[in-house]
C-alpha positions as CSV (number, residue, x, y, z in Angstrom):
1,X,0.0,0.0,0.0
2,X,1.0,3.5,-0.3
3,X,2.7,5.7,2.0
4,X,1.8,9.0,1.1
5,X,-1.1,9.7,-1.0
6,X,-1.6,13.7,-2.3
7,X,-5.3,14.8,-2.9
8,X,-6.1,17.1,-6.1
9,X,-8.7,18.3,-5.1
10,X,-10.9,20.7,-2.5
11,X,-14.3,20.4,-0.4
12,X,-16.4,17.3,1.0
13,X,-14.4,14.9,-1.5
14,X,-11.2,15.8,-0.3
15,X,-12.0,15.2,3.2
16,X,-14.2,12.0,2.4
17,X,-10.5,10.8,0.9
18,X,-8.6,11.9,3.2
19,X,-10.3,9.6,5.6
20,X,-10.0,6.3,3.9
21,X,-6.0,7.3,4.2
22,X,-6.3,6.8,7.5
23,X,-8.2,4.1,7.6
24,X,-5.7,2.3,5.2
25,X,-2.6,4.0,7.7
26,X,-1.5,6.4,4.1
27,X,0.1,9.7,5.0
28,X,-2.0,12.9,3.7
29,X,-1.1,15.7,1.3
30,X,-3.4,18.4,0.9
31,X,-3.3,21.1,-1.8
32,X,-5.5,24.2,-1.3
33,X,-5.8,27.5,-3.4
34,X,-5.8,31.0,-1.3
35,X,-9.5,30.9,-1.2
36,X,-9.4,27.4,0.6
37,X,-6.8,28.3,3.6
38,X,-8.9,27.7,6.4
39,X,-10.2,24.3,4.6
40,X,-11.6,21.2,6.3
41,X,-8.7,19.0,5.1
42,X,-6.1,21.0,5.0
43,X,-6.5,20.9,9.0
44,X,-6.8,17.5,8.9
45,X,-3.7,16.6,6.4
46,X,-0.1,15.4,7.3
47,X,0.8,18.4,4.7
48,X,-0.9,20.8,3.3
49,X,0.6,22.3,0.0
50,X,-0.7,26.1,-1.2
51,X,-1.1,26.0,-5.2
52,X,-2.3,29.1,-6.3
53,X,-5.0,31.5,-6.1
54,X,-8.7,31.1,-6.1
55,X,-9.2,30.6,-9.8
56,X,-9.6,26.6,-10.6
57,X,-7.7,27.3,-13.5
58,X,-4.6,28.8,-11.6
59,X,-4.6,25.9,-8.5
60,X,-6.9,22.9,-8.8
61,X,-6.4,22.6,-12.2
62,X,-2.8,23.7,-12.4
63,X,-0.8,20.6,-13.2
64,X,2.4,21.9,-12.8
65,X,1.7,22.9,-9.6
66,X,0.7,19.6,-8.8
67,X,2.7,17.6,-10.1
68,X,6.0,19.8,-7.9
69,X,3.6,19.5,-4.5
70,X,3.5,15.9,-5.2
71,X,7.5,15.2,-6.0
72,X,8.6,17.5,-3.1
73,X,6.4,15.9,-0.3
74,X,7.0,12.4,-1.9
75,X,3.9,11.3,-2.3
76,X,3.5,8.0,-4.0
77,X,0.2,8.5,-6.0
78,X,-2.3,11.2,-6.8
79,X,-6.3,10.7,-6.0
80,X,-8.2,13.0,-7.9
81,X,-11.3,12.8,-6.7
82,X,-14.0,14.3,-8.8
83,X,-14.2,16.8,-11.1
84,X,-11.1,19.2,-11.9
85,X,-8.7,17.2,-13.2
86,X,-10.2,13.4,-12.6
87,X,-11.2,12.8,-16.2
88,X,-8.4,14.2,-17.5
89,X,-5.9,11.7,-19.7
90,X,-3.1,14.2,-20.3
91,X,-3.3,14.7,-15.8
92,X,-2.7,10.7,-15.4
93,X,-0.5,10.5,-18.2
94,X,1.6,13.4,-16.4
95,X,1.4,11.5,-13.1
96,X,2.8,8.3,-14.7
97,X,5.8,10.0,-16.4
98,X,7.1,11.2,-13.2
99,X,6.5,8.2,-11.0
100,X,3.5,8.7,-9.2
101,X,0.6,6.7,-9.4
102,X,-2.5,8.3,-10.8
103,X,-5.8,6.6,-8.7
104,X,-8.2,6.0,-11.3
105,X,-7.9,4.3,-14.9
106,X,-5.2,4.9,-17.5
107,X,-4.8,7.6,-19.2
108,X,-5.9,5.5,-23.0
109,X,-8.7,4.8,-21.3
110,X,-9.6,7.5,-20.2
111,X,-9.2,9.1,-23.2
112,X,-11.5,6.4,-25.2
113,X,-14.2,6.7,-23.2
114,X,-14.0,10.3,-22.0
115,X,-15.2,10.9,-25.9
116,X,-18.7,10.5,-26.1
117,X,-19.0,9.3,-29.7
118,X,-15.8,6.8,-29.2
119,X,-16.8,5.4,-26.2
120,X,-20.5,4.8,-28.0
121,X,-18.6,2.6,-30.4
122,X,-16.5,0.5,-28.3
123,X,-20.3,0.1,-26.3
124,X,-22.1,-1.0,-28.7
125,X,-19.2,-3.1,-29.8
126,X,-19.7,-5.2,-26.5
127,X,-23.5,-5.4,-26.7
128,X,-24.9,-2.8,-24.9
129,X,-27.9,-1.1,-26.4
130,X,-27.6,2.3,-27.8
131,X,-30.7,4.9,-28.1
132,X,-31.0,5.6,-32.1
133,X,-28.0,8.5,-32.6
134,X,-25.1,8.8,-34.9
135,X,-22.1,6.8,-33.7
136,X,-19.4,9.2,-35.3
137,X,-19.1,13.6,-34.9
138,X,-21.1,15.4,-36.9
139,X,-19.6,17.5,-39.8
140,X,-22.6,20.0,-41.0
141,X,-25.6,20.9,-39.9
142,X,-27.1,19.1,-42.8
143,X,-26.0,15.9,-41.9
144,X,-27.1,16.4,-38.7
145,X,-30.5,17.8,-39.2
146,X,-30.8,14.2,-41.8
147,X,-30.4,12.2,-38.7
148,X,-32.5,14.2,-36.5
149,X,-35.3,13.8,-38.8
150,X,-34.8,9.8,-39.1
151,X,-34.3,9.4,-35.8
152,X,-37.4,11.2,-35.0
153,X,-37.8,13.9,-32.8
154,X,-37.3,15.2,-29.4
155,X,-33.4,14.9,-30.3
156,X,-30.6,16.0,-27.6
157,X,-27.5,17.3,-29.5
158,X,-24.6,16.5,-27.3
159,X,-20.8,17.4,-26.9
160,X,-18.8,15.4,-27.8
161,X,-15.8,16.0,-25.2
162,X,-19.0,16.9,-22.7
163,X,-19.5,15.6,-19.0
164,X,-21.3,16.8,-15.8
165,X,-24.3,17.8,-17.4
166,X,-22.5,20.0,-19.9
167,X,-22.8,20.9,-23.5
168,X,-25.9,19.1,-24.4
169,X,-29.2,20.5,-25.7
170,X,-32.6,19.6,-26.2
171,X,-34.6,19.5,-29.6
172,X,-38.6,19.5,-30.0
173,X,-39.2,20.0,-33.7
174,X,-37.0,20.1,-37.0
175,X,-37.2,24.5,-37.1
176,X,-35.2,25.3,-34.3
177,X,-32.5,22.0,-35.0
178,X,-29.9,24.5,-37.2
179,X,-29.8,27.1,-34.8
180,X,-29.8,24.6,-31.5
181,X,-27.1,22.3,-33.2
182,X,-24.7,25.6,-34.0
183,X,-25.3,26.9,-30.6
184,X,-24.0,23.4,-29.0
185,X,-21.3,23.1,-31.2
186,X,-20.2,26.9,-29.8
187,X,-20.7,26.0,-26.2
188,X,-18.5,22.8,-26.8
189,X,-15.8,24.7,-27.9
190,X,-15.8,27.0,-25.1
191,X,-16.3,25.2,-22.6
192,X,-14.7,21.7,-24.0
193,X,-12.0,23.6,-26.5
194,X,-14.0,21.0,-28.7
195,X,-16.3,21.5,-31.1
196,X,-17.6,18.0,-31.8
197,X,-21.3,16.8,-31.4
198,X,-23.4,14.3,-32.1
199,X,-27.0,13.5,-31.9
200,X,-29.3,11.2,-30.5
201,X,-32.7,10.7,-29.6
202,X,-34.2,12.1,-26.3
203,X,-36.6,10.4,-24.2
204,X,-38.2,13.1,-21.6
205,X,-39.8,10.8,-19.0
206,X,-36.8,8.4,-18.7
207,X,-35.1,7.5,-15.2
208,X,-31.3,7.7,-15.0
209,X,-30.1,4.6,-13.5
210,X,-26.4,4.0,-13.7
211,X,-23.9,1.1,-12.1
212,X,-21.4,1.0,-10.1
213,X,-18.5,-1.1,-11.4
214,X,-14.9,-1.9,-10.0
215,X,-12.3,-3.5,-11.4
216,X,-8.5,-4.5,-11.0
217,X,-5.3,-5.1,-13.3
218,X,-5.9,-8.7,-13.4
219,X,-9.3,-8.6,-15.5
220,X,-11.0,-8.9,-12.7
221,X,-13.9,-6.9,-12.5
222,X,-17.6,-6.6,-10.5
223,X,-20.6,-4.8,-10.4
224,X,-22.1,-3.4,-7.1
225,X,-26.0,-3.0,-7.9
226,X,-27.6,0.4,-9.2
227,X,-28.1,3.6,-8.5
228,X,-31.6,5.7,-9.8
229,X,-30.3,9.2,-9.9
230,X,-33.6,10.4,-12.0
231,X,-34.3,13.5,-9.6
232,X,-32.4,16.4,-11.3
233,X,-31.9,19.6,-12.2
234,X,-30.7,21.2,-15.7
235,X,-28.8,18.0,-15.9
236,X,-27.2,18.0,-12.6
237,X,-28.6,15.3,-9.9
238,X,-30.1,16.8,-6.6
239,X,-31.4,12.7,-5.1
240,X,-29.6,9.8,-5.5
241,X,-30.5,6.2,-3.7
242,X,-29.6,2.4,-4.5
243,X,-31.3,0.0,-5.2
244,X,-32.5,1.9,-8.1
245,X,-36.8,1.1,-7.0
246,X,-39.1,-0.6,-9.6
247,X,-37.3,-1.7,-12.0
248,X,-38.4,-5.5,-13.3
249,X,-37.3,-8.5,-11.7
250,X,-33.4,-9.1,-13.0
251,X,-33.7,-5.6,-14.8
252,X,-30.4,-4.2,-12.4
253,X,-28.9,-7.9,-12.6
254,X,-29.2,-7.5,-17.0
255,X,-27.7,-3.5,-16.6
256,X,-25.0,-4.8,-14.4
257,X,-24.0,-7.3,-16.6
258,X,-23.7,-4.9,-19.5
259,X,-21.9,-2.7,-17.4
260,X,-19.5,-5.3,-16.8
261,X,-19.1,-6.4,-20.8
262,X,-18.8,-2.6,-21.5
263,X,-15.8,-1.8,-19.0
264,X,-14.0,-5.1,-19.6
265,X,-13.9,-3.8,-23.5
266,X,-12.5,-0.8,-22.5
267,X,-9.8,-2.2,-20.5
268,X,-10.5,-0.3,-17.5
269,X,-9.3,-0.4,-13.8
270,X,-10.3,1.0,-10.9
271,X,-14.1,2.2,-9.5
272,X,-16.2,3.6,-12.5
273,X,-19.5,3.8,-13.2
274,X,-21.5,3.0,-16.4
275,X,-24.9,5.3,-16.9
276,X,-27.9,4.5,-18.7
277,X,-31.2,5.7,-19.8
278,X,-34.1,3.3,-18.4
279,X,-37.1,4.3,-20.7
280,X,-40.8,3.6,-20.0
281,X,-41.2,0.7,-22.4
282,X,-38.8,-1.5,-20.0
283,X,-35.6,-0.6,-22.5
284,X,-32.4,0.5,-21.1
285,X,-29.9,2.2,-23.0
286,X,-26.1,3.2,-22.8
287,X,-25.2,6.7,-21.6
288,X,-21.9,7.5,-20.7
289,X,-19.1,5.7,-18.7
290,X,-17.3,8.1,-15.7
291,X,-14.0,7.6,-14.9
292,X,-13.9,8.8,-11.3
293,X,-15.4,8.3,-7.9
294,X,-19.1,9.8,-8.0
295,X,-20.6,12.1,-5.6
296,X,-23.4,9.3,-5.3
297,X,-20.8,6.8,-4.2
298,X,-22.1,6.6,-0.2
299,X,-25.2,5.3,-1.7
300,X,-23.7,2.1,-2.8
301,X,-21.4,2.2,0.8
302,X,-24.2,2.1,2.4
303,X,-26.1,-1.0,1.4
304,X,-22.9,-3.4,0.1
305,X,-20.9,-2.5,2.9
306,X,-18.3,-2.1,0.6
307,X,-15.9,1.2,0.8
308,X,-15.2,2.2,-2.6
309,X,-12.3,4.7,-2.3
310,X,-10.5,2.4,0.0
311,X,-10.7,-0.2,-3.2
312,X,-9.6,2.4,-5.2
313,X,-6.2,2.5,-3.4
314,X,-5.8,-1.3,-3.6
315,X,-6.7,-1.4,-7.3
316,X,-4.1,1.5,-7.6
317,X,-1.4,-0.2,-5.4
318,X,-1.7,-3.4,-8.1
319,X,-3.7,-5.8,-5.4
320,X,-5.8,-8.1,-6.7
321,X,-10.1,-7.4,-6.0
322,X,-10.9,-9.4,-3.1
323,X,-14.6,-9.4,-3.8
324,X,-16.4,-11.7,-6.1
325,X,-19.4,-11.0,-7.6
326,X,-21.4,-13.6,-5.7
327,X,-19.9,-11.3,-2.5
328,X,-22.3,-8.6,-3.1
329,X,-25.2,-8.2,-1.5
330,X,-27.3,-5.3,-1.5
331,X,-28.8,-4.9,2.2
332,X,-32.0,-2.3,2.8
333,X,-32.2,1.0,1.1
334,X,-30.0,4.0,1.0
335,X,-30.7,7.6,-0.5
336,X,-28.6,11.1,-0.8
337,X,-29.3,14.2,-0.7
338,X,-26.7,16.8,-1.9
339,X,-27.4,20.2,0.1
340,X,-25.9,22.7,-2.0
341,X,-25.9,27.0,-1.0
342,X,-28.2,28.1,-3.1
343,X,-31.7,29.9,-3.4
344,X,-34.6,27.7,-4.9
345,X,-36.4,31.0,-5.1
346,X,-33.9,33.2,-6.6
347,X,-33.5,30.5,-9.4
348,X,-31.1,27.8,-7.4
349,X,-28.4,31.1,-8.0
350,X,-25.5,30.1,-5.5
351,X,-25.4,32.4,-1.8
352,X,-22.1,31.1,-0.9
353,X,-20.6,33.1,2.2
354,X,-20.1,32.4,6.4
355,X,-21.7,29.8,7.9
356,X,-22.0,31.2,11.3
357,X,-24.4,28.3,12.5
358,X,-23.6,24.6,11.3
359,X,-25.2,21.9,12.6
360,X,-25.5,18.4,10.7
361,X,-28.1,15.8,10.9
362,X,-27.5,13.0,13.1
363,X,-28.7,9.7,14.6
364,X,-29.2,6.2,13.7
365,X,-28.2,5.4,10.4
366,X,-27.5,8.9,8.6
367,X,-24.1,9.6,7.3
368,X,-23.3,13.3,6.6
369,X,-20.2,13.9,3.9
370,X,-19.5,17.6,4.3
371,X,-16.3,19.8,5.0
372,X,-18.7,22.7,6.4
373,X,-18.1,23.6,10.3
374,X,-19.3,26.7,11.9
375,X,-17.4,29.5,11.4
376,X,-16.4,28.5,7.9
377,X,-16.7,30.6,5.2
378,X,-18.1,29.0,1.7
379,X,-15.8,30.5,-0.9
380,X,-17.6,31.7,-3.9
381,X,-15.1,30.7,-6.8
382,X,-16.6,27.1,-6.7
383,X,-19.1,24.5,-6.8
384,X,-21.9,25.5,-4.2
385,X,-22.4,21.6,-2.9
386,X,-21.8,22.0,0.9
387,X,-22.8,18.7,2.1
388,X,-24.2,14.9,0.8
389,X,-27.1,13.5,3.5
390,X,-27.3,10.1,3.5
391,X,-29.8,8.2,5.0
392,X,-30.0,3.9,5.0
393,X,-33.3,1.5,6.7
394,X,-34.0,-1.9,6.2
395,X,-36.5,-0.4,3.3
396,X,-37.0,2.2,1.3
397,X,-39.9,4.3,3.0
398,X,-38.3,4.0,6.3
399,X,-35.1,5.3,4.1
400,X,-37.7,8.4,3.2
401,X,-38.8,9.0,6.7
402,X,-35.3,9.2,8.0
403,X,-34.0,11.1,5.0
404,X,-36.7,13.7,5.8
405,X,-35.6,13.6,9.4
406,X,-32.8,14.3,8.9
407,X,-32.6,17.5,6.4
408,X,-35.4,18.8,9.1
409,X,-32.4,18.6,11.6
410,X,-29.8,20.0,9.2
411,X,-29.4,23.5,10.2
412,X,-27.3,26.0,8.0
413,X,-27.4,30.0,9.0
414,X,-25.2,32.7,7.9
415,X,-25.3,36.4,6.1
416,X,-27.2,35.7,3.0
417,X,-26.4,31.9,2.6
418,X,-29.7,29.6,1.8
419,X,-29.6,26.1,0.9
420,X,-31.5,23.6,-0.7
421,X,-32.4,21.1,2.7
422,X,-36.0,22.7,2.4
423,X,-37.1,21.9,-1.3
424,X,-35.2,18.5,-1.0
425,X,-37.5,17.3,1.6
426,X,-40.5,18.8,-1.1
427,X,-38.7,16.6,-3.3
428,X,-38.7,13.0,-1.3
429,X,-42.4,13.8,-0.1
430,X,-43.6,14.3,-3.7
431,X,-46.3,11.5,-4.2
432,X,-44.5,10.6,-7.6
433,X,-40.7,9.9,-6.0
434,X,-42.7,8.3,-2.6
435,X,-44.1,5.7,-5.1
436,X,-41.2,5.3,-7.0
437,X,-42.9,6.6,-10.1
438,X,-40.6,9.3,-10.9
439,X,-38.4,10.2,-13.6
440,X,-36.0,12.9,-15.0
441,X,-38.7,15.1,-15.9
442,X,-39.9,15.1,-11.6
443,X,-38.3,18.6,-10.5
444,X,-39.2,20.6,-13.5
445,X,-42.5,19.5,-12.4
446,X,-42.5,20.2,-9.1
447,X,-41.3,23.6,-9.8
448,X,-44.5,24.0,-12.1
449,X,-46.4,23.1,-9.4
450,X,-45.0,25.2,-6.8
451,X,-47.3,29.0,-5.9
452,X,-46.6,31.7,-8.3
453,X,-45.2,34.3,-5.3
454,X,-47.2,37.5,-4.8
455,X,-44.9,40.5,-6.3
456,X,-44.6,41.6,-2.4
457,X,-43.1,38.3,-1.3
458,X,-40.7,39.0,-4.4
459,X,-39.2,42.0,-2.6
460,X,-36.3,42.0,-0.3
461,X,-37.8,43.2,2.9
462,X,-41.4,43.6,2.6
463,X,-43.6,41.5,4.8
C-alpha cells in the first residue's frame, strides 16, 4: 500500500478521501488554493501544500503545480477525486511520467471513453444497447438535421468531449435544429476547447439509472447494484439512492452485466461507473461511462458495505479485487441528498458566504459527507455543494422518513447563505418519488407546481 497519497482536489471529497488514508494508515497531502486556507482538510492533512490563487484554473487545475507538490512531499500516488482534473488523460498520463501513481484508470482509457461518440462505439461493440444516434461527430448541420429527422424527434444534441451535465441541448421540432445544433457546437468549444457533437434521440420521462463497477489489473472486474439518480436539475442530480426502485425482476442484474461487458472492453481499472437511460417501455440504454469516484458513491457504501475509495487504493497499489461477484449483496435502502448553497427562489443562484451556524443531521443510520463547520466561510469561486445527507433502513420508505428527518435537523445559517435542505424534503415527499414513479422530468414538475409568489413576497424586505 502507499505511503503518502496527495489529494487534487478541495471540499467534501477531499476530506471524504482523506479519511479512507487513515483508515488504510496512508500519509495525507493536501493542496488548497488561497480561497481554501482555512479548509476542512487542509487541517486534517499530514501536509498541506498552497497551489495558487482562487481561480480553478490557476490551482486545482494547475498541473504543474501539482505535479511539484506531489514530487517535493514524496507522495507515492495522486487521488483525484471528482471533477477538476479526474477525467483528464493528459493529468494521469503526467502523473505516470514522473512516477507517481494516478488513482483512477489509464490515461488511454480515459481518453476512449471520455469521448462521447468513441466510447458509444466500443459500447455498442460489446453489446450494450444504444438509443438511435449517430455513432461518429457530426460535420454539417445538414448531416445532422438528416439524422435528426430519421431518428425522430425530441433529439438532444450532445458534446462530444462533454460531461457533468454540460454541452448538451434539447430539440422538440426540425425548425429550431440548425440554430440549436450551431449553438452546442459553440458551447463545446468553449467550454470543452472541442467543437464536436453528435446526436441522439431524447426520451423526456426516462429514469437515469447507472452502475457502479470496480475492477483490477488482473481482468477482474464486478458490479455493485444500481443507482436511480432520476431526480435532477438542468442535468445535474439533486437525489440519489440504491437500489434503483421498480425496475423488473433481474432488470439491475441484466444492466449490471452490461456494465461489466462494456468496462472489460475498454480495458478499464479501478471504481467507475456505467450510466444508462431506463425508458418507460422496459428498455435500457447506454449513456456515458465516468472515470472517477461519484458524488453518489455513499449510496452504494451504504447497502454493500463495501468502501469504494479504499478499493480504489488497492486497485491502484496493483492488489488483486478481493470481492467476487457472488460477495455482493445489496442490504436495505439507501438515498442522498446533496445540500448545496443556493436559493430555490432566486433561481437555485448560489449564496455562498459564512456559515455562522452549522449543525448536521445526526442519529441512527444517517451519514453526513460535508467539510462545512461553523465559522467556515463558503468560498464563492466554486461548486456551491456543501454537504451529501445520506440516510440507509431496512426499506425504502423508512429510508424516506429518516431522510426527511434528517434535512429537518440539518441547520445551516449565515449572512445571505440559503440552501437547498428545504425543497429537497419537497422533493422525497412528492407522491410521484414516494411511489417510485418518478423520472428525470420530476423537479421541473415540481417547480411548475410550486405558488406563483405575490410581487410583495418578491421584494427583499417587505412582509
Amino acid at each position: 500500500m502507499f505511503g503518502k497519497v496527495l489529494i487534487a482536489n478541495r471540499g467534501e471529497i477531499a476530506l471524504r478521501v482523506a479519511r479512507a488514508c487513515r483508515e488504510l494508515g496512508i500519509r495525507v497531502v493536501a493542496v488548497y488554493s488561497t480561497a481554501d486556507r482555512d479548509s476542512a482538510v487542509v487541517a486534517c492533512a499530514d501536509q498541506a501544500i498552497q497551489i495558487g490563487p482562487a481561480p480553478a484554473k490557476r490551482s486545482y487545475l494547475n498541473i504543474p503545480a501539482i505535479i511539484e507538490a506531489a514530487l517535493s512531499t514524496g507522495a507515492d500516488a495522486i487521488h483525484p477525486g471528482y471533477g477538476f482534473l479526474s477525467e483528464d488523460p493528459d493529468f494521469a498520463e503526467v502523473c505516470r511520467d514522473n512516477g507517481i501513481v494516478f488513482v483512477g484508470p489509464p490515461s488511454e482509457v480515459i481518453a476512449r471513453l471520455g469521448d462521447k461518440t468513441a466510447a458509444r462505439k466500443l459500447m455498442a461493440r460489446a453489446g450494450l444497447p444504444m438509443l438511435p444516434g449517430s455513432l461518429e461527430p457530426l460535420h454539417s448541420v445538414e448531416e445532422a438535421n438528416r439524422i435528426a429527422d430519421d431518428i425522430g424527434y425530441p433529439v438532444i444534441i450532445k458534446a462530444a468531449a462533454g460531461g457533468g451535465g454540460r454541452g448538451m441541448r434539447v430539440v422538440a421540432e426540425t425548425g429550431a435544429f440548425a440554430a440549436a445544433y450551431l449553438e452546442t457546437k459553440a458551447g463545446a468549444q468553449a467550454l470543452f476547447g472541442d467543437s464536436r457533437v453528435y446526436v441522439e434521440r431524447y426520451l423526456p420521462t426516462a429514469r437515469h439509472v447507472e452502475i457502479q463497477v470496480l475492477a483490477d489489473q488482473f481482468g477482474n472486474t464486478i458490479h455493485l447494484g444500481a443507482r436511480d439518480c432520476s431526480v435532477q436539475r438542468r442535468h445535474q442530480k439533486l437525489v440519489e439512492e440504491s437500489p434503483a426502485p421498480r425496475l423488473p425482476d433481474g432488470m439491475a442484474d441484466r444492466m449490471g452485466q452490461a456494465a461489466v461487458s462494456g468496462v472489460r472492453e475498454a480495458g478499464y481499472v479501478g471504481a467507475g461507473t456505467v450510466e444508462f437511460l431506463f425508458s418507460p417501455e422496459g428498455d435500457f440504454y447506454f449513456m456515458e461511462v465516468n472515470c472517477r469516484i461519484q458524488v453518489e458513491h455513499p449510496v452504494t457504501e451504504m447497502v454493500t458495505g463495501v468502501d469504494l475509495v479504499q478499493e480504489q487504493f488497492r486497485i491502484a497499489a496493483g492488489q488483486r479485487l478481493a470481492l467476487r461477484q457472488e460477495d455482493i449483496v445489496l442490504r436495505g435502502a439507501a438515498i442522498e441528498c446533496r445540500i448545496n448553497v443556493e436559493d430555490p427562489e432566486r433561481d437555485f443562484a448560489p449564496t455562498p458566504g459564512l456559515l455562522e451556524q452549522f449543525v448536521p443531521a445526526g442519529g441512527p443510520f444517517v451519514r453526513v459527507d460535508t467539510h462545512g463547520y461553523a465559522g467556515y466561510r463558503m468560498p464563492a469561486s466554486y461548486d456551491s455543494l456543501l454537504a451529501k445527507v445520506v440516510a440507509w433502513a431496512p426499506s425504502r420508505p423508512e429510508a424516506l422518513d429518516r431522510m426527511d428527518r434528517a434535512l429537518a435537523e440539518f441547520r445551516v445559517r449565515g449572512p445571505g447563505v440559503h440552501t437547498t435542505s428545504d425543497f429537497l424534503r419537497g422533493v422525497i415527499d412528492h407522491p410521484a418519488f414516494r411511489a417510485g414513479d418518478h423520472n428525470t422530468a420530476l423537479v421541473d414538475r415540481i417547480l411548475r407546481e410550486r405558488p406563483e409568489k405575490s410581487i410583495v413576497d418578491k421584494i427583499p424586505g417587505v412582509a
